[in-house]
C-alpha positions as a LaTeX table, in Angstrom:
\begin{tabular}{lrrr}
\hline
Residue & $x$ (\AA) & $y$ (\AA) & $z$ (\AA) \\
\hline
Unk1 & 1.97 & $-43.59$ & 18.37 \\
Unk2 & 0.02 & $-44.39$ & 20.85 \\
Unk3 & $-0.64$ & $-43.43$ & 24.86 \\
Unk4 & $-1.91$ & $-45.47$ & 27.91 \\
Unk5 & $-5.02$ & $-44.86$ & 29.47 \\
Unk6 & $-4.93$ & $-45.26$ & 33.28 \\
Unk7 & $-8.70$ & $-45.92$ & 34.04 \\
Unk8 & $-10.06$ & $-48.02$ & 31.11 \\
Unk9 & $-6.05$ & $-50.04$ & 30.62 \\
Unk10 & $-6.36$ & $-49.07$ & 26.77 \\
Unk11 & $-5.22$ & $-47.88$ & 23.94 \\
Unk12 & $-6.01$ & $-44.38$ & 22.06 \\
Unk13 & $-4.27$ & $-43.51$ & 18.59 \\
Unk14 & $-3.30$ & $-40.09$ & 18.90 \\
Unk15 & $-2.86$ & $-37.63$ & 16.20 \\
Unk16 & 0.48 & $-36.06$ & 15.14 \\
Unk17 & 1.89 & $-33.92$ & 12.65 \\
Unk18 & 5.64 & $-33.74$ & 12.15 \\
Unk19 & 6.48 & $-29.98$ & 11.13 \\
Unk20 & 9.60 & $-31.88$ & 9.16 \\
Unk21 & 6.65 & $-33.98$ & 7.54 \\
Unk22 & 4.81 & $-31.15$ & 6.41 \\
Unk23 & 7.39 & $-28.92$ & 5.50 \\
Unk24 & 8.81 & $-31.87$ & 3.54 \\
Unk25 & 4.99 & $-32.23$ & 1.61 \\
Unk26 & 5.20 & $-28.34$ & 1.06 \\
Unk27 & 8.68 & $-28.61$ & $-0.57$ \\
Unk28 & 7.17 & $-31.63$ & $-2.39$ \\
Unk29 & 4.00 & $-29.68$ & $-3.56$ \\
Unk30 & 6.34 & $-26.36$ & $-4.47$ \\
Unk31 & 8.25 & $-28.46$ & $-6.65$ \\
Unk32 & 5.33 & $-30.05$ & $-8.71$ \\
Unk33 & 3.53 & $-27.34$ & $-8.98$ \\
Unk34 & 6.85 & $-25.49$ & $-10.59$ \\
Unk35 & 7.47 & $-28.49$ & $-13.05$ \\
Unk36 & 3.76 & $-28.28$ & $-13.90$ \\
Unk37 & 3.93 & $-24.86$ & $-14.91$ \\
Unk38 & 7.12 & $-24.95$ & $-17.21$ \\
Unk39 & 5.34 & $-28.48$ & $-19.06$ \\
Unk40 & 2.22 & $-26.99$ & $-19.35$ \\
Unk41 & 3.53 & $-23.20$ & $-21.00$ \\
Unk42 & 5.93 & $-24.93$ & $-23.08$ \\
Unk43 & 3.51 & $-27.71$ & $-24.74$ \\
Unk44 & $-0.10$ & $-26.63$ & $-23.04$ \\
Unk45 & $-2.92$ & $-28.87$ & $-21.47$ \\
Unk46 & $-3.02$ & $-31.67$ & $-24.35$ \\
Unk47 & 0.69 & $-32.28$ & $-24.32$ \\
Unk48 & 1.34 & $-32.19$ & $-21.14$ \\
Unk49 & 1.23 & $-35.31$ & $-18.79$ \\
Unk50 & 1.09 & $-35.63$ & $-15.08$ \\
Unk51 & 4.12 & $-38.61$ & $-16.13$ \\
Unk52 & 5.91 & $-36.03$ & $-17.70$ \\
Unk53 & 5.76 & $-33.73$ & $-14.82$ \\
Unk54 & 6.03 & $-36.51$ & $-12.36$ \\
Unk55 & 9.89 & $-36.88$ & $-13.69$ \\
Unk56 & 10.57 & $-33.13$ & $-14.14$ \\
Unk57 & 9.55 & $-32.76$ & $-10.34$ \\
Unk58 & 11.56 & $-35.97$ & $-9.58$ \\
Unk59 & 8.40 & $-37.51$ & $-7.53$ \\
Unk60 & 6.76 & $-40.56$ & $-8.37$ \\
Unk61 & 3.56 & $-40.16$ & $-10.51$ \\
Unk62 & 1.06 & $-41.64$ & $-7.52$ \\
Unk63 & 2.44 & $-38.43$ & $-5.88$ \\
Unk64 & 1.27 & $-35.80$ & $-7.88$ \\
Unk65 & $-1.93$ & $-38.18$ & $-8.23$ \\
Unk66 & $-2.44$ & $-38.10$ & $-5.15$ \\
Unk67 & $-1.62$ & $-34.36$ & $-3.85$ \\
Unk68 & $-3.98$ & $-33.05$ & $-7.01$ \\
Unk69 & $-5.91$ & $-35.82$ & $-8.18$ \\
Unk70 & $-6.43$ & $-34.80$ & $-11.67$ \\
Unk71 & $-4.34$ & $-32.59$ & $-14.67$ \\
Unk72 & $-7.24$ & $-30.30$ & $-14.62$ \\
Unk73 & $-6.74$ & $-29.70$ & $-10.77$ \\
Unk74 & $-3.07$ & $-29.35$ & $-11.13$ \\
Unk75 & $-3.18$ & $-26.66$ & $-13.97$ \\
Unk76 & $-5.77$ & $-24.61$ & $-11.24$ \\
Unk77 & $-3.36$ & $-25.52$ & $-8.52$ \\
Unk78 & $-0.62$ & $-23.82$ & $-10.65$ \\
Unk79 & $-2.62$ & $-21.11$ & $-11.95$ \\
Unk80 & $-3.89$ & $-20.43$ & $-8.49$ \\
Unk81 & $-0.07$ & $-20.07$ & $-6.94$ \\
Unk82 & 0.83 & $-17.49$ & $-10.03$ \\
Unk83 & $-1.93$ & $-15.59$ & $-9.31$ \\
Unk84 & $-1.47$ & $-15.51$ & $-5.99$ \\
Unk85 & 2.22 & $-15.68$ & $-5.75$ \\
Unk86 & 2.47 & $-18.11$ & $-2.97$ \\
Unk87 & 0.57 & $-21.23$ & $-1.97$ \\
Unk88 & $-0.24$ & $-19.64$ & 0.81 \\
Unk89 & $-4.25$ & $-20.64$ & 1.79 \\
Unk90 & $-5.57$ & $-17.30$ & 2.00 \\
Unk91 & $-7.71$ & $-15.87$ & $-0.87$ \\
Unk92 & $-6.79$ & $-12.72$ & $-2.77$ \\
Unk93 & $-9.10$ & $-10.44$ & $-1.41$ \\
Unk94 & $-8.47$ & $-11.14$ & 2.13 \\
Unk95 & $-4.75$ & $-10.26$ & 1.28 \\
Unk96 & $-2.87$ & $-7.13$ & 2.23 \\
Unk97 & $-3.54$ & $-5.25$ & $-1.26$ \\
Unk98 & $-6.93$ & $-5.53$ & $-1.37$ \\
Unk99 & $-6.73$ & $-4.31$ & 2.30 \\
Unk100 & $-5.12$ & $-1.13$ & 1.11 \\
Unk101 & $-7.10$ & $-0.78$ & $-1.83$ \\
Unk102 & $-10.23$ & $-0.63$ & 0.06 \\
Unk103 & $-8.51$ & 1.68 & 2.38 \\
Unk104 & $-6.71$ & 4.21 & 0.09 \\
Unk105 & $-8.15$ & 7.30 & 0.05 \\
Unk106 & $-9.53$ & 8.42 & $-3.92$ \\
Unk107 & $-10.23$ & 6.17 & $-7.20$ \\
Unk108 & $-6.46$ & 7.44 & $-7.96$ \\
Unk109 & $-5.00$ & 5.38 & $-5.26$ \\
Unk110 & $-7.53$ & 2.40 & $-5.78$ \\
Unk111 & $-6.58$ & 2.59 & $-8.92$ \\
Unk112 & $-2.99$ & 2.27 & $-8.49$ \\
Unk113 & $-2.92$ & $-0.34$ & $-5.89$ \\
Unk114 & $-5.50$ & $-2.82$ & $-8.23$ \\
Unk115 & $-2.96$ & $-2.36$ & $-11.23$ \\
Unk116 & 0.45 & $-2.86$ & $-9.57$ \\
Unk117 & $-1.37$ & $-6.23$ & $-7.89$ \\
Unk118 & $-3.08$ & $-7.18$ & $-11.40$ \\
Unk119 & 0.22 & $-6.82$ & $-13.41$ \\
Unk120 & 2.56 & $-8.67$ & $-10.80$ \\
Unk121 & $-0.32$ & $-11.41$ & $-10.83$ \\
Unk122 & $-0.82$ & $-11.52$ & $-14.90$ \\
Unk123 & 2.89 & $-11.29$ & $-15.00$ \\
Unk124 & 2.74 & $-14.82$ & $-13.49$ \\
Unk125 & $-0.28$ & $-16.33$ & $-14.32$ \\
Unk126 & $-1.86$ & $-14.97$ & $-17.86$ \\
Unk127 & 0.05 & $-17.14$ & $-20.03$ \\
Unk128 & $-0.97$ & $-19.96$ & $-17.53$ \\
Unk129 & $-4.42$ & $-19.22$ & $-17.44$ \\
Unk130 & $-4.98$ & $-18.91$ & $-21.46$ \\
Unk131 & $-3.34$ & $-22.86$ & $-21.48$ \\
Unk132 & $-6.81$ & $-23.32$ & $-19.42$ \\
Unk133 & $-9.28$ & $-21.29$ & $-21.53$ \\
Unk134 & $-7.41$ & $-22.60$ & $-24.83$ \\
Unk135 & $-7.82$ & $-26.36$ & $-23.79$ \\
Unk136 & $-11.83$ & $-26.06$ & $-22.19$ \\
Unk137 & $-13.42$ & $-26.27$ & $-25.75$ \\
Unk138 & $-11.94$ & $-29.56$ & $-26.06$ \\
Unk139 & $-11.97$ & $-30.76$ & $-22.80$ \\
Unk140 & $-14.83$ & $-30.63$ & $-20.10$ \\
Unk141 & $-12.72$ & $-30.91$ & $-17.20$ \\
Unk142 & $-10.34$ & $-28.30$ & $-17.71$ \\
Unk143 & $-13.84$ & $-26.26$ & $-19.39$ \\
Unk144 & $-14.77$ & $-26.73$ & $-15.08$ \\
Unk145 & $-11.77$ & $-25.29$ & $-14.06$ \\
Unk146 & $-11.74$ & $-22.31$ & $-16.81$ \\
Unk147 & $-15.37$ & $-21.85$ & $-15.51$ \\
Unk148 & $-14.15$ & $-21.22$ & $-12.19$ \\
Unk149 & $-11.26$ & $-18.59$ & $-13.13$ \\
Unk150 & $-13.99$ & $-16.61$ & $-15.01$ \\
Unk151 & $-16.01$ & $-16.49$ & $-11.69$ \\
Unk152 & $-12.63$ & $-15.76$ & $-9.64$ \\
Unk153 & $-11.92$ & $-12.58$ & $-12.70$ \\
Unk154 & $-15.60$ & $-11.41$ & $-11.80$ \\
Unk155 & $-15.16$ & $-11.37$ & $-7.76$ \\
Unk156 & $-11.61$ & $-9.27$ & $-8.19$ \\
Unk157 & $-13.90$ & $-6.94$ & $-10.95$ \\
Unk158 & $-16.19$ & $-6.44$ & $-8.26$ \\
Unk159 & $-14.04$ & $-5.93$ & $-5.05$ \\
Unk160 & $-14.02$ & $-2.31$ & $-4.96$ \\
Unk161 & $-16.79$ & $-0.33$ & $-2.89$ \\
Unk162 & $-16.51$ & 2.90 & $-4.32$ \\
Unk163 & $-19.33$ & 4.00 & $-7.06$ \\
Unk164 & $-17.89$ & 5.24 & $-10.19$ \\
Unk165 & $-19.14$ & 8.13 & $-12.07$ \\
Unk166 & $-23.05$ & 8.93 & $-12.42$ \\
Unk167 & $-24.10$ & 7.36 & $-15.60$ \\
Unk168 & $-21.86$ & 4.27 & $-14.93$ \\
Unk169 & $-24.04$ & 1.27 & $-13.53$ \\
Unk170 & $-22.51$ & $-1.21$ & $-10.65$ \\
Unk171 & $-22.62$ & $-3.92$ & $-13.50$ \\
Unk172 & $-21.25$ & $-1.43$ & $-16.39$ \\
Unk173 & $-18.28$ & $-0.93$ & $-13.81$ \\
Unk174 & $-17.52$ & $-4.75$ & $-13.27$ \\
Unk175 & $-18.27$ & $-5.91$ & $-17.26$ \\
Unk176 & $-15.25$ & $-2.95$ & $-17.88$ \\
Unk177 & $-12.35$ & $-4.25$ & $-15.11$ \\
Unk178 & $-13.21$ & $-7.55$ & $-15.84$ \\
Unk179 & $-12.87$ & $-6.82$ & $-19.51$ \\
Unk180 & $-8.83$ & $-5.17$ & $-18.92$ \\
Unk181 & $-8.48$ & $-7.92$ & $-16.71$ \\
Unk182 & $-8.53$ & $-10.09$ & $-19.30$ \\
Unk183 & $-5.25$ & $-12.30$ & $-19.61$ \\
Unk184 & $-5.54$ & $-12.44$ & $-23.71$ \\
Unk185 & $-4.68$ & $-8.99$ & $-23.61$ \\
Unk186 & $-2.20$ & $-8.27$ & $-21.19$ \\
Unk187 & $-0.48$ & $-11.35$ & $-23.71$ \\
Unk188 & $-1.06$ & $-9.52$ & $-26.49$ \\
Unk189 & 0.21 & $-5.89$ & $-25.19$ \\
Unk190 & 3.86 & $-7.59$ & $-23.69$ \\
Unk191 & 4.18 & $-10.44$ & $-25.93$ \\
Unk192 & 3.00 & $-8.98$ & $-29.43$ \\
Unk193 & 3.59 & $-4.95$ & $-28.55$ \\
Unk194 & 6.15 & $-5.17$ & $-26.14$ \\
Unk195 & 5.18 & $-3.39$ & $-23.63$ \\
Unk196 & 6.62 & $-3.83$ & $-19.91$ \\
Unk197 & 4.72 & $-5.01$ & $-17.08$ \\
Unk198 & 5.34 & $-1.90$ & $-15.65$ \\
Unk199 & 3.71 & 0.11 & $-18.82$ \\
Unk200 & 0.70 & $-2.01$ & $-18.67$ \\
Unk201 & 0.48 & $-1.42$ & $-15.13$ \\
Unk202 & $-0.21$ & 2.44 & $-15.86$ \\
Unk203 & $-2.20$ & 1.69 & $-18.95$ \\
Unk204 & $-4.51$ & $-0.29$ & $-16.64$ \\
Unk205 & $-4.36$ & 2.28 & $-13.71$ \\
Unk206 & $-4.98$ & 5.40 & $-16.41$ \\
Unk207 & $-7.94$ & 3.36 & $-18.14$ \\
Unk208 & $-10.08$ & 2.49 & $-15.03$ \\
Unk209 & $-9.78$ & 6.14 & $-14.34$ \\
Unk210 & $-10.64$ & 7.45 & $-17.38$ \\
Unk211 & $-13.30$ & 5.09 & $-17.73$ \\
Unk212 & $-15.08$ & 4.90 & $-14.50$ \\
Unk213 & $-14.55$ & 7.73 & $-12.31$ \\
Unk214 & $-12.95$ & 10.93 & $-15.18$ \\
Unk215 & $-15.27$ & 13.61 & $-15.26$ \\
Unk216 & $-15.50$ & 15.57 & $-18.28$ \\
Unk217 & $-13.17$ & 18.38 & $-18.44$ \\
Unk218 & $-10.50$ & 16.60 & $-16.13$ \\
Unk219 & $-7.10$ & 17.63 & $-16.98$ \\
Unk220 & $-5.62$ & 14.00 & $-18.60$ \\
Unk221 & $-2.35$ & 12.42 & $-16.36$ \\
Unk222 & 1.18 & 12.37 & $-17.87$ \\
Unk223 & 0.51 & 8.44 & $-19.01$ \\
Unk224 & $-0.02$ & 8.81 & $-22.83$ \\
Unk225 & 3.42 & 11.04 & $-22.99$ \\
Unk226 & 5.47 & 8.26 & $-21.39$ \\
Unk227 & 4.13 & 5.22 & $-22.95$ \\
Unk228 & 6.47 & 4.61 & $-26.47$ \\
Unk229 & 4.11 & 2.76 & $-29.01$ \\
Unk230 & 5.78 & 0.91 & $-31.55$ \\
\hline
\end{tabular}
């Protein structure tokens, strides 16, 4: 399209987005990013193909080439949405949980807020994410992209202002979230005990309190009477 000027008698391109055309490439993107993330938990990185997901998303394959390039930036595309939830461009932290966790008053509440976010996010994303650690000793793009997760797993350790107990170092404190953050185990504890989301939730809520901020002598919560082991 294109618009007279009345001074000079030319021509100037000028630059428009259709809302249609971009709701249309959202749809478009949604839909990839879904098929992507059904291929790659049923046959992980190697046996997946951006073909393959091409025809499960019914696009052509220059689509998904060109929306993410590579496989290894689609699998952090996908992993990124099931973290997050949406594909929504605004990073975790700056979100609305990590507004009220840095808000709430008491390591209780912090506490509470990090693990209900954490679980709804590994719900989504762990078995995702170990499909990308799994396939970076073999492969040094996808080892680029698993680099970056481990750096995104360090930020979220590390988002919390408050100090924990005295003879707990800054660094101590971020080595042990990051550690229960880690998606290997919230696989093992729902796929290989069983546990619930929602169980793991208040294992990871009771642990960072026990860990970092319990004081000796601090009468223990009602956690290890609810949780059934089997």
């Amino acid at each position: 399209m294109a618009s007279q000027h009345p001074a000079g008698g030319g021509t100037r391109a000028r630059r428009y987005r259709s809302p249609g055309r971009t709701r249309q490439a959202r749809a478009t993107r949604a839909r990839i990013i879904a098929a992507a993330a059904r291929r790659f938990l049923a046959r992980g990185y190697a046996g997946t193909t951006m073909r393959a997901v091409a025809a499960d998303a019914g696009v052509a394959l220059p689509t998904v080439e060109l929306v993410f390039g590579t496989k290894a930036k689609l699998l952090k595309a996908v992993i990124d949405v099931a973290i997050a939830g949406d594909d929504e461009p605004v990073p975790m932290l700056d979100r609305e949980w990590a507004r009220q966790a840095e808000s709430v008053p008491g390591a209780a509440g912090f506490a509470a807020v990090c693990a209900g976010q954490l679980a709804e996010s590994a719900r989504r994303a762990a078995g995702l994410t170990l499909v990308a650690l799994e396939a970076a000793r073999a492969d040094p793009d996808i080892a680029a992209v698993a680099a970056q997760l481990m750096v995104q797993r360090q930020v979220m350790a590390a988002c919390r202002r408050s100090r924990p107990r005295d003879g707990i170092g800054h660094a101590a404190a971020v080595d042990t979230v990051w550690a229960l953050m880690d998606p290997a185990l919230f696989g093992r504890l729902t796929r290989d005990r069983h546990w619930s989301p929602a169980q793991f939730r208040d294992w990871f809520a009771d642990a960072i309190l026990r860990l970092l901020f319990s004081v000796p002598g601090q009468q223990p919560n009602a956690f290890g009477q609810s949780l059934e082991l089997s």
